[in-house]
C-alpha positions in Angstrom: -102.6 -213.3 46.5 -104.2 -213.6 49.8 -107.0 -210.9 50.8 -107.4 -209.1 53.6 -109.8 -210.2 56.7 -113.1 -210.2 54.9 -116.0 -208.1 56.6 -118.0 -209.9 58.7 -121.1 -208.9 56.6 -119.3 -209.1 53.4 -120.7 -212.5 52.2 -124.1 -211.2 53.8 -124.4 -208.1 51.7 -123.2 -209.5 48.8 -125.9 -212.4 48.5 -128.2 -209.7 49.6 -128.9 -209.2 45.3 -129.6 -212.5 45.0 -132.2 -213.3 47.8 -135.5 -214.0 47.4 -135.7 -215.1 43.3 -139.1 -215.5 42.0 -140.1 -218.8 41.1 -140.1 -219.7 37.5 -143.3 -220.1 36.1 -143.9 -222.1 32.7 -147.7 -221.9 31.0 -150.3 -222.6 32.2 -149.9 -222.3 35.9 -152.0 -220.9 38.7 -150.9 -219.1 41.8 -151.9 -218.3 45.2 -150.4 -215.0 47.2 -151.8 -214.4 50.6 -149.8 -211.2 52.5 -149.9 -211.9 56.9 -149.9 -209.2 58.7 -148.0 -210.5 61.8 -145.3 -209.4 64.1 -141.8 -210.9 63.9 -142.5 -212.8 67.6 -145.0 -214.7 64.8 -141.7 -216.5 62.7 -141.1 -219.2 64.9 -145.1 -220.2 64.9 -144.5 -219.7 61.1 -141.8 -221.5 60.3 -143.2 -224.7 62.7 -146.3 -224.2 60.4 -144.0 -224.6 57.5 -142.3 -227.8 59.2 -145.4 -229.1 59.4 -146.8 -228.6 56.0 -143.6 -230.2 55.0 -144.0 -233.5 57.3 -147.9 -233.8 55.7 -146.0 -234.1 52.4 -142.8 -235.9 53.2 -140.5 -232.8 52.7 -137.6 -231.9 55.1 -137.7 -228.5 56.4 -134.5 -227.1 58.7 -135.4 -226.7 62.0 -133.4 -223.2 62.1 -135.9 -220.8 61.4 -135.0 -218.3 58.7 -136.8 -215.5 56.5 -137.1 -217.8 52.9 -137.8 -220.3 51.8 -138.5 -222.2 48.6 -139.7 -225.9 48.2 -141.2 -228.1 46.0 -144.4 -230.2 47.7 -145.3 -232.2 44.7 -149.0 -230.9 44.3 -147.6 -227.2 44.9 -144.6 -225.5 45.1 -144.2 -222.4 48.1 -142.3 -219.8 48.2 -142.3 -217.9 51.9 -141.2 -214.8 52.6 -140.5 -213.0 55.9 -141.1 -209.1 55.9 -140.8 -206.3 58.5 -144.6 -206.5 59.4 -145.9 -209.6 57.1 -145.5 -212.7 55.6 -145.9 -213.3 52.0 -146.8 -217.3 51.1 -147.0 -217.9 47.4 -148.6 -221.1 46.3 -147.7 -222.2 42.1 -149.4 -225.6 40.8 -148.2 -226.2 37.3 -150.2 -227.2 34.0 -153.4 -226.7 35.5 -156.0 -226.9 32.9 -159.8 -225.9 32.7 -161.6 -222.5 32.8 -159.2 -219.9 34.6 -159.9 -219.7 38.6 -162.0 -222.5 38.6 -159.4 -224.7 40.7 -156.8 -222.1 42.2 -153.2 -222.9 43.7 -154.6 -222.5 47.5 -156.8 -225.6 47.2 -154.1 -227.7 46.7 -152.8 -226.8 49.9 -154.6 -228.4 53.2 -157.1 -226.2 54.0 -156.8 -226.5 57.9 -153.3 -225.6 58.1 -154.2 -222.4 55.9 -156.8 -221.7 58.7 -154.1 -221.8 61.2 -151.0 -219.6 59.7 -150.4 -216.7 62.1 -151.6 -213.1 61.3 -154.3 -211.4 59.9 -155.4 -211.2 56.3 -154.6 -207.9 54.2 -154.2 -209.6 50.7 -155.4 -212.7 48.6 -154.7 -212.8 45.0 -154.4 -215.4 42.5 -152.8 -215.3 39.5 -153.6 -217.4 36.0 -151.3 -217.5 33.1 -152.7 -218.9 29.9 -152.0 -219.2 26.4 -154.6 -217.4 24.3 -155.0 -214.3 22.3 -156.5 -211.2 24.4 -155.5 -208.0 22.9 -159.3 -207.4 20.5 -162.4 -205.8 22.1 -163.9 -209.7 21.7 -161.6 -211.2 23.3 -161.5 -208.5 25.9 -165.5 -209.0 26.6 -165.2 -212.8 26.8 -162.5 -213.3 29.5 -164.4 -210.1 31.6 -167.4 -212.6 31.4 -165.5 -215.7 32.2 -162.9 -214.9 34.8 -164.2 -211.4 36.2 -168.0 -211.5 36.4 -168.5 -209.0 33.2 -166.8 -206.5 35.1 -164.8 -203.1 34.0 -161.2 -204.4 33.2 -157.6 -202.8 33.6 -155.1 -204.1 31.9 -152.2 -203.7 28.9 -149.4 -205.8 27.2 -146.8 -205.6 29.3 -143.0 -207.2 28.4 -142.3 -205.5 24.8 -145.8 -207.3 24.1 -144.8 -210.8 25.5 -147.9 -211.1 27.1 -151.1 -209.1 28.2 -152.1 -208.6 32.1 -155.3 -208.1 33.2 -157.5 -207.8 36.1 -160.7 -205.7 37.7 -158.9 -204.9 40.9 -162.0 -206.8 43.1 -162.1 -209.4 45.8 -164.5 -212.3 44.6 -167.0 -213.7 46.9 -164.1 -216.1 48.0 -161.9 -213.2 49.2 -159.4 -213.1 46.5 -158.7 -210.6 43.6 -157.7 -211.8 40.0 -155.1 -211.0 38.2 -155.1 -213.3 34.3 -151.9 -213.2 31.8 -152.4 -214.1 29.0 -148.8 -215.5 27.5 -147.4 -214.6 24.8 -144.2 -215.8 24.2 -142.8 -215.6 27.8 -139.4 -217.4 28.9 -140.1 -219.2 32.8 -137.7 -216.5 34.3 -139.6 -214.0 32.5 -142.8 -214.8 33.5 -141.7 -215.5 37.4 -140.0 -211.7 37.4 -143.9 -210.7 35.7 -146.1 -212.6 38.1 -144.5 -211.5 40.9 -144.2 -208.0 40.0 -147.7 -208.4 39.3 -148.7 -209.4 42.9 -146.2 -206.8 44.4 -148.1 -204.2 42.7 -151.7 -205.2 44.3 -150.1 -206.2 47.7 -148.1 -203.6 48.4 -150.7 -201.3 47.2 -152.9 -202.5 50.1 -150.1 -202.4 52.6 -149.3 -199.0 51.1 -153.6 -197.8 52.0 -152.8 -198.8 55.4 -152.0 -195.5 56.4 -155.0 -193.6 54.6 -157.5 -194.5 57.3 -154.9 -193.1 59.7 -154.6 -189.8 57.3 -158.8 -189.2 57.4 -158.6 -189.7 61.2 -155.7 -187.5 61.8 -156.9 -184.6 59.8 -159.8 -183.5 62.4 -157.7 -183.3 65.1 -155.1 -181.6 63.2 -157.2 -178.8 62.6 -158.4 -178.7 66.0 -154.5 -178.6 67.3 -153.8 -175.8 64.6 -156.8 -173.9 66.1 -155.3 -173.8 69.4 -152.2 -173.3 68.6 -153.0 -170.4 66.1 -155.5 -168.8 69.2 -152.2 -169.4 71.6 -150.1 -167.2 69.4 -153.2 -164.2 68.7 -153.2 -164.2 73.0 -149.8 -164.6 73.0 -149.0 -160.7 71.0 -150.5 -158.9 73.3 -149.9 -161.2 76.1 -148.3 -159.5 80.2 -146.5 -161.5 82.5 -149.6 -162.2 84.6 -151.0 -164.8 81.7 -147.3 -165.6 80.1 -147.3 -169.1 82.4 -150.7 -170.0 81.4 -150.0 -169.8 77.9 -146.8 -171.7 78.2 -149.0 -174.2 80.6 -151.4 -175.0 77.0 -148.7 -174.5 74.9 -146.3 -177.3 76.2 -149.8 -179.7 76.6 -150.2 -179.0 72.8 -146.9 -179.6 71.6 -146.4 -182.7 73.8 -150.2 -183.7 71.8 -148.7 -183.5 68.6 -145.5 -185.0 69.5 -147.3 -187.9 70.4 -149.4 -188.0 67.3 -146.1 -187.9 65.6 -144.6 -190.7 67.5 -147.5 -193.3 66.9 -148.1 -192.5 63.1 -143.9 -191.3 62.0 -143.8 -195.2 61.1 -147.3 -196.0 59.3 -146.9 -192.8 57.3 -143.0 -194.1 56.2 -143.9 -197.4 55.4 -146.7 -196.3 53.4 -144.2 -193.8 51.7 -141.6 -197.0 51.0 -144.4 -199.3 49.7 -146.2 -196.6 47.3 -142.3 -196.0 45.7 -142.3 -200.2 45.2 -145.5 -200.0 43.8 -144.2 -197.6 41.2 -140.8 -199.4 40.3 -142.9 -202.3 40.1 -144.7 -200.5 37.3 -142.2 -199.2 35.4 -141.0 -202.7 35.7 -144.0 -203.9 33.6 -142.9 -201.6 30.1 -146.5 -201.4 29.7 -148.3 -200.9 25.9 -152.2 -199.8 25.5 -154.8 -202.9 25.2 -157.2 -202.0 23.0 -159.3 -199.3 25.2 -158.9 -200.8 28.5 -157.1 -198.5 31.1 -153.5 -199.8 31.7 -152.2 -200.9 35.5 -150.2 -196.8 35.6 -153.1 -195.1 34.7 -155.6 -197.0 37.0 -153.0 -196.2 40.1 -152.6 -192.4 38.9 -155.9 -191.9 39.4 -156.9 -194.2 42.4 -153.5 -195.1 44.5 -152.0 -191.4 44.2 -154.5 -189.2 45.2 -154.5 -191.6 48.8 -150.7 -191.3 49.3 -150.9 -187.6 48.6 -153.4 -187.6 51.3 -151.0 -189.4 53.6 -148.4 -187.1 52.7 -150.5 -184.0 53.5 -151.1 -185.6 56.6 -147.9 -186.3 57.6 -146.7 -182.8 56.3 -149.3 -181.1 58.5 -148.4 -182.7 61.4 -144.4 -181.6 61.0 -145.2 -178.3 60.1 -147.6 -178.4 63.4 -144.8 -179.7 65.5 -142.3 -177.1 64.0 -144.6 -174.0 64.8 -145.7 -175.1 67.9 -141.7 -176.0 68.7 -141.2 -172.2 67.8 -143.9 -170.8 69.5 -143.0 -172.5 73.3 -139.3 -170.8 72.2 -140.4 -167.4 72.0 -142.6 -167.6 75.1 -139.9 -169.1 76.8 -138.0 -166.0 75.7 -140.6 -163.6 77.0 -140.7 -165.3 80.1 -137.1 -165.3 80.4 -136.7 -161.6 79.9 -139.8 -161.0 82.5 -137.9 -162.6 84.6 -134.3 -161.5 84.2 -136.0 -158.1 84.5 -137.6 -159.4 87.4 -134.3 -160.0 88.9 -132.8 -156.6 88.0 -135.6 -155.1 89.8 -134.5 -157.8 92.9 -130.7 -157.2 92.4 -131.4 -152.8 92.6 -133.9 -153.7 95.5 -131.3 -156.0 97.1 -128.4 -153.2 96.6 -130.4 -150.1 98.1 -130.9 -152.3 101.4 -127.4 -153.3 101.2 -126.6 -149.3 100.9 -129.1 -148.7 104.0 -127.4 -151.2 106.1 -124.1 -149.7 105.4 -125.4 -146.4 106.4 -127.1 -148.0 109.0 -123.8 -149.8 109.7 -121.7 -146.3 109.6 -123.8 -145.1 112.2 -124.3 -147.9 114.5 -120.2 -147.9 114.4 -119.9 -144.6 115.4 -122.3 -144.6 118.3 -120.0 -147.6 119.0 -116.5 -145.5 119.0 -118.1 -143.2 121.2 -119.7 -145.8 123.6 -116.5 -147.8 124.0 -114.9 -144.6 124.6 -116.8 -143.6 127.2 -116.5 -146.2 129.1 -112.6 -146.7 128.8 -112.4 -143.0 130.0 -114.3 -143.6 133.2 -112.2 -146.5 133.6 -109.1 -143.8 133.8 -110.9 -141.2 135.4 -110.9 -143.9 138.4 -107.5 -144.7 137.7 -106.7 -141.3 137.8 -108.7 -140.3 141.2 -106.9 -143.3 143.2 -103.6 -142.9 142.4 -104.6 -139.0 143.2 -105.3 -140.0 146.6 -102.5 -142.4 147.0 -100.6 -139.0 146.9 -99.1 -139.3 143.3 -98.8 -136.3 141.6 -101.6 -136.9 139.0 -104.9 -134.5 138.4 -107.0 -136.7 137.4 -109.8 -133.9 135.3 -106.7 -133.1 133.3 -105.4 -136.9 132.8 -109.0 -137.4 132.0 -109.3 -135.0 129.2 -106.3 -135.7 127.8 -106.8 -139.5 127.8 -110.1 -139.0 126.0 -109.1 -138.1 121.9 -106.1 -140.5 122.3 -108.3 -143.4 123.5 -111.2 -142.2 120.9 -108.5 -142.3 118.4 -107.7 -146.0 119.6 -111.1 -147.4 119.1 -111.6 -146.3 116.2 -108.6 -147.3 114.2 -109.5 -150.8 116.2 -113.3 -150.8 115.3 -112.2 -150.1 111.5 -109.8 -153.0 111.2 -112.1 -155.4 112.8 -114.6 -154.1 110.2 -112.5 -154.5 107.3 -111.7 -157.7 108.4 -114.6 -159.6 108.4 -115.6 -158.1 105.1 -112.6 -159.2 103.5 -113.6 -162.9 105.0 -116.9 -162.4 104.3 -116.2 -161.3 100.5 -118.6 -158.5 101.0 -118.3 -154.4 99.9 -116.4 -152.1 102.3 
């Protein structure tokens, strides 16, 4: 049975579930996640970055750039990832040994060509998984001493109890934060889905914060827009038509403010949005138990990550409801301005129509001083017809053909003045 024509994306969408599998990882390991902020202009300078990291250790790279890719380097293996605004570049060197974070992934990497990747910094973690016990208050206290400076800890088993994540949410003196799982009994696939959940929860909580500096900076001039816009609409109640265009004047300067407040920060605030919900699948993800007393990864983000997004959402909330009222408030200004004017225009249109009246009145006269012009002169024009043919000795008084000449040719003019008249106001469309 032959199909038929595929989709041109169908192969596309369908791989789409498959892209980007984490890398297995079998304890002990260490690993390295560093999160670039770049644009995507940056993938081509990336991707010849990666070709070169792959000629320094004999490892053929395509020359097509792409948005993945996974390789083994022998010391390392790397796993790179292309995202909207970032790059994600995760370093794993297997079987490491010795205390954990004494010798992390990134230094088996050249330290030159790390200097060099495009972008700015917004996250360095490293993750450790080892096999020991962790779960006991003694336990607990030694690894805080050994791997996070005797700081508080967060952490829980996580994985039905395969193994026990923890970490103090810091950046060490290096510029990293920690993050230590201690394995259980975790299968490699298992522990690749857990270690990069766990590095999705920390880096896309900082990409998530990006937007909360924007929140506290918005929120001033928020209340300074809502200010003017609520003192716009206490002028604009008892507003005449005198102020009506200076009001409309501030009010279309304010709501083209805020629609330009909501152009620059519509995207930050949405991402944020987007990476807080990954954060929290990522959690759920975890199937997280209580270790010992230690506060577990939720908990530590209910209290610390949320209260920021609902910031952010306040924020972004604020400045929609602001760009709704304001949008409201230049309608129904625009509505009094349009009935001022329409009434405006009545008043013109009556103004208009009592000189039109005048200058038909003005017109009936001026025609009737025009009948009796016109006739006077056509009946001196027969009274000396009249007189010469008198004295050419025709029988003719010309006083009598004179008066009698003078309704019939008044009578003439008239009927001729009229249709003239009606004439050019029928051409001229106009009122009779």
């Amino acid at each position: 049975m032959s199909l038929p024509a595929s989709h041109p994306l169908r192969d596309e969408l369908h791989d789409e579930v498959h892209a980007r599998p984490p890398l297995p990882l079998v304890s002990p390991c260490r690993v390295t996640c560093l999160a670039l902020l770049s644009g995507s202009e940056s993938r081509n300078d990336e991707w010849r970055m990666l070709r070169e990291l792959g000629s320094t250790f004999g490892v053929q790279i395509d020359e097509t750039p792409a948005g993945y890719l996974a390789a083994d380097f022998g010391a390392f293996r790397l796993k790179w990832e292309r995202h909207t605004e970032f790059s994600r570049y995760v370093f794993v060197v297997d079987g490491a040994q010795g205390t954990p974070f004494s010798s992390p992934a990134i230094e088996a990497v050249p330290k030159d060509w790390v200097g060099r990747l495009p972008g700015r910094t917004l996250y360095a973690g490293h993750v450790e998984i080892v096999g020991t016990r962790a779960c006991d208050e003694v336990d607990l206290a030694r690894l805080s001493k050994e791997s996070f400076g005797d700081r508080p800890l967060v952490g829980s088993e996580v994985a039905d109890g395969a193994a026990t994540v923890l970490t103090d949410f810091r950046i060490d003196a290096k510029g990293f934060s920690r993050t230590l799982v201690v394995d259980g009994r975790l299968k490699p696939a298992q522990a690749g889905r857990l270690g990069q959940a766990l590095l999705e929860v920390d880096m896309y909580r900082m990409l998530a914060l990006l937007a909360f500096p924007v929140a506290r900076e918005l929120s001033p001039v928020l209340s300074r827009n809502e200010q003017e816009l609520a003192q716009i609409a206490k002028e604009l109640v008892k507003a005449d038509s005198a102020i009506e265009p200076e009001l409309l004047d501030r009010l279309t300067s304010l709501q083209a403010e805020i629609e330009r407040l909501e152009a620059d920060h519509r995207y930050r605030f949405s991402a944020a949005s987007a990476y807080f919900d990954i954060v929290q699948s990522r959690l759920v993800q975890l199937r997280e138990q209580r270790c010992g007393s230690l506060q577990t990864w939720q908990e530590f983000m209910e209290r610390r990550l949320a209260p920021a997004m609902n910031t952010c959402d306040a924020a972004m909330t604020r400045l929609e409801s602001l760009s709704q009222h304001a949008t409201r408030a230049t309608q129904l200004l625009s509505t009094r301005i349009g009935i001022t004017r329409e009434s405006q225009n009545q008043q013109l249109l009556e103004s208009m129509n009592q000189r039109a009246a005048a200058q038909l009145r003005l017109q009936a006269t001026v025609e009737g001083l025009s009948v009796a012009a016109i006739t006077y002169y056509i009946i001196g024009l027969i009274k000396i017809l009249a007189e010469g043919l008198a004295e050419s000795g025709w029988p003719i008084d010309a006083g009598i053909a004179t008066a009698i000449s003078i309704p019939v040719v008044a009578g003439i003019v008239f009927v001729a003045v009229r249709k003239v008249r009606r004439s050019v106001t029928r051409q001229t469309g106009g009122i009779e």
